[in-house]
C-alpha positions as CSV (number, residue, x, y, z in Angstrom):
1,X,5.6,41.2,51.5
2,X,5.6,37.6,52.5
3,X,2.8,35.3,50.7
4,X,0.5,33.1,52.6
5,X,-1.3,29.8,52.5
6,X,-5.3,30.3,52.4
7,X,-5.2,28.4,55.8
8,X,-3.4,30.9,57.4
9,X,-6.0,32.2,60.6
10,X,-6.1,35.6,62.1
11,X,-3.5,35.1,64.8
12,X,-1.1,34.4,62.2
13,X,-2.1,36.9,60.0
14,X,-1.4,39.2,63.1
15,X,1.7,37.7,63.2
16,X,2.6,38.8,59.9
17,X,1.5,42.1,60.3
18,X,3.3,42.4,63.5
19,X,6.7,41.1,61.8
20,X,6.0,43.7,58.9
21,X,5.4,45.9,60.8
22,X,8.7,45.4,63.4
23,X,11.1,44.4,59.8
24,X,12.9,47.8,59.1
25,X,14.9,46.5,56.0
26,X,14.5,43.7,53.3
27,X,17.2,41.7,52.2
28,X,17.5,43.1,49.1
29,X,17.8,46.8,50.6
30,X,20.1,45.5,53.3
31,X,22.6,44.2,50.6
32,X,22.3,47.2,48.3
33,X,23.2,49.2,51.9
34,X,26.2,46.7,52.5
35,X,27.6,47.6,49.0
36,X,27.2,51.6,49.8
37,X,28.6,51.0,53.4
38,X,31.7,53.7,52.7
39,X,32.2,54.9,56.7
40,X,31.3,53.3,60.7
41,X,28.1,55.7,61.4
42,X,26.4,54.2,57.7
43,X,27.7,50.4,58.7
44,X,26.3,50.9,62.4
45,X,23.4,52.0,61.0
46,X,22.9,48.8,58.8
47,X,24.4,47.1,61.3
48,X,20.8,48.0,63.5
49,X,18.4,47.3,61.2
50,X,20.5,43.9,60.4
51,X,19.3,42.7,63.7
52,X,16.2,43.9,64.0
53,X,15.0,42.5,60.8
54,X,16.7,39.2,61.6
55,X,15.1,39.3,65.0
56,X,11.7,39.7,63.7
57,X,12.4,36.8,61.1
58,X,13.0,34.6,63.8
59,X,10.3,35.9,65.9
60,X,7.5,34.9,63.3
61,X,9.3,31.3,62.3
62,X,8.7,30.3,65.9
63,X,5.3,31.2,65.8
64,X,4.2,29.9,62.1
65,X,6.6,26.7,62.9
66,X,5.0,23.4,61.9
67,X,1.6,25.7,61.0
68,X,2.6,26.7,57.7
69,X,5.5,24.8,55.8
70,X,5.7,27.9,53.0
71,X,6.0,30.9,55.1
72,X,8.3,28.6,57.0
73,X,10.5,28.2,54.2
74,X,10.3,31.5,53.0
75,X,11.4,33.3,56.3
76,X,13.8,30.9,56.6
77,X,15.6,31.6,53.7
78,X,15.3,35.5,54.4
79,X,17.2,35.0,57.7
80,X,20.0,33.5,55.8
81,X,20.5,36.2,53.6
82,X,20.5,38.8,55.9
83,X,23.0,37.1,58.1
84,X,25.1,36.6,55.2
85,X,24.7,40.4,54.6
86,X,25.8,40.8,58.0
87,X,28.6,38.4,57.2
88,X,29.7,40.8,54.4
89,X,29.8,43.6,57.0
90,X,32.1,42.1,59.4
91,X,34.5,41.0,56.2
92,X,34.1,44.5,55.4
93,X,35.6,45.4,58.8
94,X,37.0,42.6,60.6
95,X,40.7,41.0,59.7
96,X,40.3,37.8,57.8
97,X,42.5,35.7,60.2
98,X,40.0,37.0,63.0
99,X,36.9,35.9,61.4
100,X,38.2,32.4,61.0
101,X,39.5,32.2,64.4
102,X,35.9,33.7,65.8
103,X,33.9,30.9,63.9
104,X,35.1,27.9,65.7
105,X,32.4,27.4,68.0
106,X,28.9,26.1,67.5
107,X,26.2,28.2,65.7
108,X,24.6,30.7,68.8
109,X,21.1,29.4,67.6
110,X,18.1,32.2,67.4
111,X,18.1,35.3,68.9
112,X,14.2,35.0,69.2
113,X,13.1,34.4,72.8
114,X,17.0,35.1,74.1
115,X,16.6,36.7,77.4
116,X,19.6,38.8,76.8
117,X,18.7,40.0,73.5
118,X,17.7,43.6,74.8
119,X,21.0,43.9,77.5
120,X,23.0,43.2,74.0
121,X,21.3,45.6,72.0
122,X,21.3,48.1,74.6
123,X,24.7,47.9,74.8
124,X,25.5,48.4,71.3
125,X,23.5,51.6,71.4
126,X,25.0,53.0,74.1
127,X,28.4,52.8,72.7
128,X,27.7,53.5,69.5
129,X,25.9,56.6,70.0
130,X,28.9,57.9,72.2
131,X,30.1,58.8,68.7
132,X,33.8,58.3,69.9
133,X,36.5,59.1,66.9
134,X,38.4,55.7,68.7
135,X,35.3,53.2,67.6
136,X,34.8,51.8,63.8
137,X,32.3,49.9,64.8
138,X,30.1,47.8,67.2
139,X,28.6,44.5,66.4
140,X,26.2,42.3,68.1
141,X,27.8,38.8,67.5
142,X,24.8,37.2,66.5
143,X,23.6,38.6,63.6
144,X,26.5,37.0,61.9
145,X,27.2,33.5,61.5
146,X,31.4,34.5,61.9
147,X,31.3,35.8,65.0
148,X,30.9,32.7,67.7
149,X,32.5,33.9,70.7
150,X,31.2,36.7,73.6
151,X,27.6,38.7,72.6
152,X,29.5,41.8,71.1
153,X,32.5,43.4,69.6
154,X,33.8,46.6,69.4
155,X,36.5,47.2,66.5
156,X,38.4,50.0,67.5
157,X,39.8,52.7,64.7
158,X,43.6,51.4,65.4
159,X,42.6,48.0,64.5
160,X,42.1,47.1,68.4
161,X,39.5,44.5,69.1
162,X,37.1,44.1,72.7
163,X,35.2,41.5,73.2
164,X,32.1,41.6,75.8
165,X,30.1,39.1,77.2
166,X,26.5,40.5,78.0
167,X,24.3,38.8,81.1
168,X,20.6,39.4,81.4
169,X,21.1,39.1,85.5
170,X,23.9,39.8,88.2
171,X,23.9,35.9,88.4
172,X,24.2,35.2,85.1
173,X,27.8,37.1,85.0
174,X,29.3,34.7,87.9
175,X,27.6,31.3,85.8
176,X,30.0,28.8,84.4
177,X,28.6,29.4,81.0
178,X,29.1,32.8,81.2
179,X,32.8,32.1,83.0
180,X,33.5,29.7,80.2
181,X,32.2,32.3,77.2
182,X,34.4,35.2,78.6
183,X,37.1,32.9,79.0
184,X,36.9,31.7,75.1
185,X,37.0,35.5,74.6
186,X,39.8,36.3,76.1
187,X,41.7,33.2,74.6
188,X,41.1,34.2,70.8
189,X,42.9,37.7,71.6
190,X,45.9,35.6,72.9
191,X,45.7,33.6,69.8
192,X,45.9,36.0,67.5
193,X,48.7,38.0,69.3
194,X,50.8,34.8,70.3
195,X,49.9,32.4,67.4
196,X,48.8,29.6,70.7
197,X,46.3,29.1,72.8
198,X,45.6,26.0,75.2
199,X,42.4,27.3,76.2
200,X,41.1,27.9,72.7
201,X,42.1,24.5,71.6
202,X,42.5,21.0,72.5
203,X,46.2,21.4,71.8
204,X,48.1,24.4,71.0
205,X,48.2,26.1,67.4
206,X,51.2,27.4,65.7
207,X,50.4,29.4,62.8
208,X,53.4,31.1,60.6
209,X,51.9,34.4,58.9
210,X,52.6,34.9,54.7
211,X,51.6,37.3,52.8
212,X,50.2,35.9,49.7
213,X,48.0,38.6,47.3
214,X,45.0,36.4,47.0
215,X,42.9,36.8,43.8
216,X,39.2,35.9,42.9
217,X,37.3,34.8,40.1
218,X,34.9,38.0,40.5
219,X,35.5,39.6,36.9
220,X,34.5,36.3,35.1
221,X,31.6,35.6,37.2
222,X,30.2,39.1,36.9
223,X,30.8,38.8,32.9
224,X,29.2,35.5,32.7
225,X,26.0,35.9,34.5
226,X,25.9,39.7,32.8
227,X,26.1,37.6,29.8
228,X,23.1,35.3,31.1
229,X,21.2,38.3,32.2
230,X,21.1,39.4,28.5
231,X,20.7,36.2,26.8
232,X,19.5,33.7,29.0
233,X,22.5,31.7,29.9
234,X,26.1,31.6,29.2
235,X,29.4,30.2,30.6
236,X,33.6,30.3,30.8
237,X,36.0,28.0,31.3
238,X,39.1,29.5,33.8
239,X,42.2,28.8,34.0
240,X,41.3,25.0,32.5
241,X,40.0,23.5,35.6
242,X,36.7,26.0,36.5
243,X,33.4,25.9,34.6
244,X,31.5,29.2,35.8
245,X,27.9,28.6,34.0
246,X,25.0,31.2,34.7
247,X,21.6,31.1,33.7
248,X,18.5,33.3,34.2
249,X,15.5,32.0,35.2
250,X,12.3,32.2,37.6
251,X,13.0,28.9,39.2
252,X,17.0,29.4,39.8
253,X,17.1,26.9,42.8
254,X,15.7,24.5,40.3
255,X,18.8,24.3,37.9
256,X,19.5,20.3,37.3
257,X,23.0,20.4,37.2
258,X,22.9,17.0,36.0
259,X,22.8,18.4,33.0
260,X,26.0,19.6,32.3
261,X,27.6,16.6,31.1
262,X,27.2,17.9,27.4
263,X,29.2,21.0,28.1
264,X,31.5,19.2,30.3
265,X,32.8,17.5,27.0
266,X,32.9,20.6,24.8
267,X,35.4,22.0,27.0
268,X,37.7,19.0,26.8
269,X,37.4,17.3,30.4
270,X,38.0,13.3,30.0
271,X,35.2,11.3,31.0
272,X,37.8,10.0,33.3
273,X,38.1,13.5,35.2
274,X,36.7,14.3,38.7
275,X,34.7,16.9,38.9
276,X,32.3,18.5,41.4
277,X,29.6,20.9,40.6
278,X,27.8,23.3,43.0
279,X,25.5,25.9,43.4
280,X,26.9,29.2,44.1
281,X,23.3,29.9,45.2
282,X,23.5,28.1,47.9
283,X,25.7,30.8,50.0
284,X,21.6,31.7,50.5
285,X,20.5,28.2,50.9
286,X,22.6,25.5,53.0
287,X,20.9,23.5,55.8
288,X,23.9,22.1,56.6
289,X,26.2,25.3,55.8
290,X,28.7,25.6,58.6
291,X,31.5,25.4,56.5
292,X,30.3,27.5,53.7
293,X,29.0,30.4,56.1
294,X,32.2,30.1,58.3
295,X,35.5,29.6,56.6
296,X,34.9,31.4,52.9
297,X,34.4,35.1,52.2
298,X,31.0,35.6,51.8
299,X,28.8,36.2,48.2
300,X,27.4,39.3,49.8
301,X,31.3,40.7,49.9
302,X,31.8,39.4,45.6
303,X,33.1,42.5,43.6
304,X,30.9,42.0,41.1
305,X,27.5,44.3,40.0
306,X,25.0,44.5,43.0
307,X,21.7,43.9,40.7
308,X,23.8,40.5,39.8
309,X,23.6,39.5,43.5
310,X,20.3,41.2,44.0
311,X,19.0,38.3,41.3
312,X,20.6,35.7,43.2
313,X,18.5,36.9,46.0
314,X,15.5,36.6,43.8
315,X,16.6,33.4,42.8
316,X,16.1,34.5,39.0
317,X,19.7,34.4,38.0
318,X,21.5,30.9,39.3
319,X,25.3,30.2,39.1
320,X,27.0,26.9,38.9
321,X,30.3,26.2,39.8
322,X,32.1,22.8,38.3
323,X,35.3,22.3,39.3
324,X,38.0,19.9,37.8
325,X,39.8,17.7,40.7
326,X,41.7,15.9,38.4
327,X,43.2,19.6,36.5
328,X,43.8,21.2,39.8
329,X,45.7,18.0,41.3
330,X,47.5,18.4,38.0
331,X,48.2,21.8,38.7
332,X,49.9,21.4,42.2
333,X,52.1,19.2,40.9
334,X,53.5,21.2,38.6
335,X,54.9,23.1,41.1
336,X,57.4,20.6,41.7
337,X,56.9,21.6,45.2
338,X,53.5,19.0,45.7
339,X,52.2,15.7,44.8
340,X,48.8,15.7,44.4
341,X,46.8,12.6,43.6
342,X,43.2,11.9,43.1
343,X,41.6,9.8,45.8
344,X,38.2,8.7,45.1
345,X,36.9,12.3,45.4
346,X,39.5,14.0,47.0
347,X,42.4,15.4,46.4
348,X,45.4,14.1,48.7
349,X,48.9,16.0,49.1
350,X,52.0,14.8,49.8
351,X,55.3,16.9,50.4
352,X,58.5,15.3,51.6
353,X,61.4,17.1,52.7
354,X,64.4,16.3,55.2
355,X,64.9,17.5,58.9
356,X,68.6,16.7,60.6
357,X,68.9,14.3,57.5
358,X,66.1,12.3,58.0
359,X,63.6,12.2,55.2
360,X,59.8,13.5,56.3
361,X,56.9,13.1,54.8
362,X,53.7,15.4,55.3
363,X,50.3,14.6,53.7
364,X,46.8,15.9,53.9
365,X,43.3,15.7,52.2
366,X,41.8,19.0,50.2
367,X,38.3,19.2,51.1
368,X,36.1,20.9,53.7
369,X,36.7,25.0,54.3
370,X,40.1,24.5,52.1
371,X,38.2,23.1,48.7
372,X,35.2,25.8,49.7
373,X,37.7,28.4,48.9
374,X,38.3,27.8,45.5
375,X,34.5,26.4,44.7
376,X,32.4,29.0,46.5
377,X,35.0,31.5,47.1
378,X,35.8,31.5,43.5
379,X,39.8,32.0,44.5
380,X,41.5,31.4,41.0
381,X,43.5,28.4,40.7
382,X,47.2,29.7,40.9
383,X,46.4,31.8,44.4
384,X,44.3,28.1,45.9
385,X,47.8,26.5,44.9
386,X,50.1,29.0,46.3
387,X,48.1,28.8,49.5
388,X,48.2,24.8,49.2
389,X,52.1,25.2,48.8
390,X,52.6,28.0,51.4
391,X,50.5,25.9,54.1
392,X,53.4,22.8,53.6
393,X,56.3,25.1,53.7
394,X,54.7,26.5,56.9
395,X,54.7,22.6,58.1
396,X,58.4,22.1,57.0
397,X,59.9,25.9,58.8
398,X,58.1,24.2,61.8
399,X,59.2,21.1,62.0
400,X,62.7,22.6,61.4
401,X,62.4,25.0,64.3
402,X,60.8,22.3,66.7
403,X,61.9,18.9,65.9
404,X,60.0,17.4,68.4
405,X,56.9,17.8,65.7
406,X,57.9,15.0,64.1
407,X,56.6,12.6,66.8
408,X,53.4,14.4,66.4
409,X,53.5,13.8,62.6
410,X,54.1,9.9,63.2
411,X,51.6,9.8,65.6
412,X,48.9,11.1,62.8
């Protein structure tokens, strides 16, 4: 039940009633229905009421826009979280590499007042009800904020992926938009089988695969806020470089994390040490959240208790995250393999290594999607660095296979 102002009229009260009345599942049902997800015809169920619920979100916000700033906010923040669930489901089903690939392209916007909305969801019906053995699942793009490319995707049960582009008219199918979307399509399928694409990108992309077990920091953080749960608040410090600190508390979103310079010192850190501190919380709350929503496995897919993220939800349980630059640096040095220095708030890496005898030298920044990993991912330290030193031996095997990289590296 969404809460009002007193100002709110009649017509918006209809409005409500009308959105109530259209909203088939909250998001705290939605995510508790993610979590039981065990087989296709229970995720294309979800995957309906996903977009019907967002749908009717996004119907009301364009109505009570500007009108009332407090149902605004709150329907705004409900969107988020059910798209995040939906997020969860395609992690749930979709390759990894896949997801990343499909998410370079802008946000699709609101499905409210799309004239295509029905053709889309009409389509998804109709091949999802054909109950064919051959399809996991069907997805309308949209409801995600992973998916960028085409209107829906069909994941078939050998792993096969199609891609479809729905049109509201005849005309619409033989547009330039509509020429250009199917032609994005069709160029992240030739990405992912060839490793290059010149219509996807600017310039082509070579990728080398590696198989690298990655592990999370789910077991702490689902001790730690159990821990808070139970007595109010409580932290651990991982692997010397990650403070996970939980609290419980009405006003979650509220959490000063200014605060934390006392406990910052009990653990050790130097007063020297970079550190950033963020709000795991805020997989539910980013304005600005393209690379949190599109490049990090989503909080709704965390192995941890589902009342713990139910809370989060509720925004009566709030996680902070403080990570130690300076320690991780540290860390990737002593691989021997890295150097890793601290630049103003970043993290740069160097890696030299020789090609036909000539010395080469490869260096990069941590931050963006990468750093998101580890801070809102919660990937433990010694899988981020394995990935850090895995990405620069992919750089060196391809310089040594195509020399002619180097004059791409000297001209960055």
């Amino acid at each position: 039940m969404l809460h009002t102002s007193r100002s709110f009229d009649s017509t918006r009260r209809k409005a409500i009633a009308d959105y109530e009345a259209s909203n088939p599942i909250s998001s705290e049902d939605a995510y508790r229905a993610l979590r039981a997800v065990d087989r296709p015809p229970t995720a294309q169920i979800l995957e309906a009421d996903l977009s019907a619920s967002i749908y009717a979100a996004e119907d009301l916000l364009l109505k009570v826009k500007g009108r009332d700033t407090s149902l605004e906010g709150g329907l705004r923040r409900e969107r988020k979280i059910l798209k995040r669930i939906a997020d969860g489901l395609a992690w749930k089903f979709f390759d990894e590499h896949f997801l990343l690939v499909s998410a370079r392209q802008q946000s699709p916007g609101f499905m409210a007042g799309k004239a295509g909305y029905q053709n889309e969801r009409h389509l998804v019906e109709l091949v999802s009800k054909l109950g064919l053995p051959q399809i996991s699942l069907v997805l309308q793009n949209d409801i995600t904020n992973v998916l960028r490319y085409t209107d829906i995707t069909i994941l078939g049960s050998n792993g096969a992926i199609i891609s479809y582009e729905v049109k509201s008219s005849p005309r619409g199918l033989r547009g330039s938009r509509a020429k250009r979307q199917a032609s994005r399509g069709d160029a992240i399928l030739e990405y992912l089988e060839s490793g290059a694409s010149k219509k996807l990108f600017s310039e082509p992309l070579r990728t080398v695969e590696h198989h690298l077990e990655r592990r999370y920091y789910w077991t702490q953080l689902d001790q730690v806020a159990s821990a808070a749960v139970r007595m109010g608040s409580a932290w651990q410090l991982v692997d010397g470089a990650m403070l996970i600190v939980a609290a419980s508390t009405p006003k979650a979103n509220h959490l000063e994390i200014q605060k934390f310079a006392g406990l910052i010192k009990k653990v050790g850190w130097l007063t020297s040490d970079v550190v950033d501190i963020g709000l795991l919380n805020n997989h539910f709350k980013f304005v600005h959240d393209d690379d949190i929503l599109r490049f990090i496995i989503p909080l709704t897919s965390f192995e941890i208790k589902p009342s713990l993220v139910v809370r989060m939800i509720r925004d009566t349980l709030g996680v902070v995250i403080i990570v130690n630059r300076t320690r991780v640096a540290q860390e990737l040095r002593r691989t021997g393999l890295l150097d890793a220095r601290i630049d103003g708030r970043d993290i740069m890496i160097k890696r030299c290594f020789h090609v036909k005898n000539l010395p080469v030298n490869t260096e990069g920044r941590v931050s963006g999607k990468r750093w998101n990993t580890l801070q809102y991912g919660l990937l433990t330290l010694p899988s981020f660095v394995q990935n850090m030193v895995a990405s620069h031996e992919a750089i060196e095997r391809d310089v040594q296979a195509y020399p002619e990289l180097l004059d791409e590296l000297s001209a960055s």
